[in-house]
N, C-alpha and C positions, 0 to 999 in steps of 0.2 A: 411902855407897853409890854407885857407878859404874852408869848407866844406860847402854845401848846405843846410845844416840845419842853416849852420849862416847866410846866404843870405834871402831876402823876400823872400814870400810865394810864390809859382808857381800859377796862376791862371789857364792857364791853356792850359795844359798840351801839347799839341797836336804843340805849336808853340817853345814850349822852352822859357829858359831865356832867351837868349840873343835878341830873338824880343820882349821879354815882357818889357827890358828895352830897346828898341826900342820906342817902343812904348808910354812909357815915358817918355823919351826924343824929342819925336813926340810934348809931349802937351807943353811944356816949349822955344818949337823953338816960336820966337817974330813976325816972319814975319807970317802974315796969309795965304798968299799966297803959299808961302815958306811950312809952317804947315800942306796946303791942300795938294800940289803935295806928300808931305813927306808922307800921311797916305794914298794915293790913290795910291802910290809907294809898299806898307806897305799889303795894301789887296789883292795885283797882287800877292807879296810873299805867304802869306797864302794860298791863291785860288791851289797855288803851293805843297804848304804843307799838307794842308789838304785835298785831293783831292774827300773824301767821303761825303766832304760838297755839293761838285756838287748834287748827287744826288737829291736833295732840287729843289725844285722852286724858290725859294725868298734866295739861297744861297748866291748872293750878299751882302742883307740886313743882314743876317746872319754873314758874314766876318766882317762888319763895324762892327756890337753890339760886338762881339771876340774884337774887336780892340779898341772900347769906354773902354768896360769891365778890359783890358788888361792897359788902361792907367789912373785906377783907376776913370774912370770917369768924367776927366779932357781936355778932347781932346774937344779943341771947333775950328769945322773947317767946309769948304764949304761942309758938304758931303750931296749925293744925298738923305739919307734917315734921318728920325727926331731919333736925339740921342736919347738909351733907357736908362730908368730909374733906379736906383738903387735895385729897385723892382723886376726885372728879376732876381737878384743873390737869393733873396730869395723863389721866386717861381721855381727857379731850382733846391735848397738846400732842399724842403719838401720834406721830409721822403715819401713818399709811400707806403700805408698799404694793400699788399696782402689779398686775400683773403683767409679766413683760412675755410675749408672744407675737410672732410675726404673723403678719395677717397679708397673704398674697396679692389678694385681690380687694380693696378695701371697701369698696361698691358693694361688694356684697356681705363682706363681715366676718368677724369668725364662729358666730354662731350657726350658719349653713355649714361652712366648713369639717363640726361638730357632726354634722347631721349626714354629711359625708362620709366621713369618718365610721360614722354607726349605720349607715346604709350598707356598706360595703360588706357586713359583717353576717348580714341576711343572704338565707339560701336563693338561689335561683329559684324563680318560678313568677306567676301572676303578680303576688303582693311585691317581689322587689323592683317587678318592671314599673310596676304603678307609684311605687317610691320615687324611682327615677325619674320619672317624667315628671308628678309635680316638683323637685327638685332642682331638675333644667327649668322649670317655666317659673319658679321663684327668680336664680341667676335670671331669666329672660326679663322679669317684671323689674327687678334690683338693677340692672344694666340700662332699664327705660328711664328708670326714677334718675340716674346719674346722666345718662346721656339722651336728653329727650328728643331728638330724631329717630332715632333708625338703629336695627342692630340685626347683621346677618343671625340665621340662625345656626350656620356653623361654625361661629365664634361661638357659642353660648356652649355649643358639643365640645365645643376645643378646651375652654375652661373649666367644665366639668371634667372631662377626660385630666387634667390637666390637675385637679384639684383634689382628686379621687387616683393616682396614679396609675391611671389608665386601666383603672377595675372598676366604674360603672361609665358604661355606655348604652345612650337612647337606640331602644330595634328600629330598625329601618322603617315599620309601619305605622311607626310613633312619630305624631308629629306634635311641635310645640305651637303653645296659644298665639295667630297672629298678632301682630304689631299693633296693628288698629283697636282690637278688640283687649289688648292689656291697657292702649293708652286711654280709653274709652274707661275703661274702669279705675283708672286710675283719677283719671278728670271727677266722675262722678265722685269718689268718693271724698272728694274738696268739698262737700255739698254735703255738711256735717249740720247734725243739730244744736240750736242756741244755745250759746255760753262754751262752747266748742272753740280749738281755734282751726281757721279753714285754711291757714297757711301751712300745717304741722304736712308733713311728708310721708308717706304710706311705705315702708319698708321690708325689710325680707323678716324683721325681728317682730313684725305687727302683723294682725289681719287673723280671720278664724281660719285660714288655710294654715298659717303657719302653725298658729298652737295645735291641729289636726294632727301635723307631722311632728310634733314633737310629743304629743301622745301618744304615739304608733312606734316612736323610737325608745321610749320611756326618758 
């Protein structure tokens, strides 16, 4: 019995071996002609297989390079797009290096944090109180989504205070959206339209309030 660790390496993945040595035996057929129908035979499969490649614009061109790539590079045939270069496997192979940033508060994220950050930096007056408060009632709504009972509302002062280094605080006659009425909308908003999914979770990164304030912050 031959196991798959003794067989070549799977390129990749999504088509299997058996078209990968397909596709090998695509670049060694003599007739050209013969070679071209074979691998435009070859990308109707795939199209078939990988059906999330659609999504793409240039998925076509996309199928063909799977299909160069898949015959080590060897495939020389009539096809509509220019072969890609060996160059591709290594700029798909680099490592990508996250960014590393500590996030305090993780419930809420570091995109509020951001937005903190850029709040702080506005003059006093009407628009930065107004800042501030939808900004505590995101923290209030993000703090609901994580812990869905209940949340003083001066925890919510504290972590902003706290997050903002004690350079925006809510005026005393500002009060944040009660509890009932965040978690009422937030229920509601499970009640999405078909083909939607009703489990996805409503967060402080989502919703038109939030792109609001990231318009007003630029």
């Amino acid at each position: 019995m031959e196991y798959n660790t003794q067989k070549s390496k799977l390129i990749i993945a999504e088509y299997g071996r058996n078209l990968q040595q397909m596709a090998q035996d695509c670049a060694n057929i003599e007739d050209r002609e013969l070679r071209t129908r074979t691998a435009e035979f070859m990308v109707n499969v795939m199209a078939q297989m990988n059906p999330k490649v659609k999504e793409s614009g240039d998925y076509r061109q996309k199928l063909w390079d799977h299909l160069h790539i898949m015959a080590d590079f060897k495939l020389d045939v009539d096809s509509p797009y220019p072969a890609p270069s060996q160059e591709i496997l290594h700029y798909s192979q680099r490592q990508i290096k996250y960014q590393q940033s500590n996030i305090r508060f993780r419930h809420y994220g570091k995109n509020i944090e951001l937005m903190i950050e850029k709040a702080v930096t506005f003059e006093e007056g009407p628009e930065k109180e107004a800042l501030i408060r939808t900004i505590a009632n995101h923290l209030k709504k993000s703090y609901l989504n994580w812990n869905r009972n209940s949340v003083d509302d001066d925890v919510i002062l504290k972590n902003l205070a706290d997050l903002s280094g004690n350079r925006l605080q809510l005026s005393e006659e500002h009060k944040l959206s009660h509890t009932n009425e965040i978690l009422a909308r937030n229920k509601k908003k499970k009640f999405i339209k078909p083909g939607g999914n009703p489990y996805s979770n409503q967060n402080v990164s989502s919703g038109p309030g939030f792109h609001k304030i990231r318009k007003k912050l630029g």
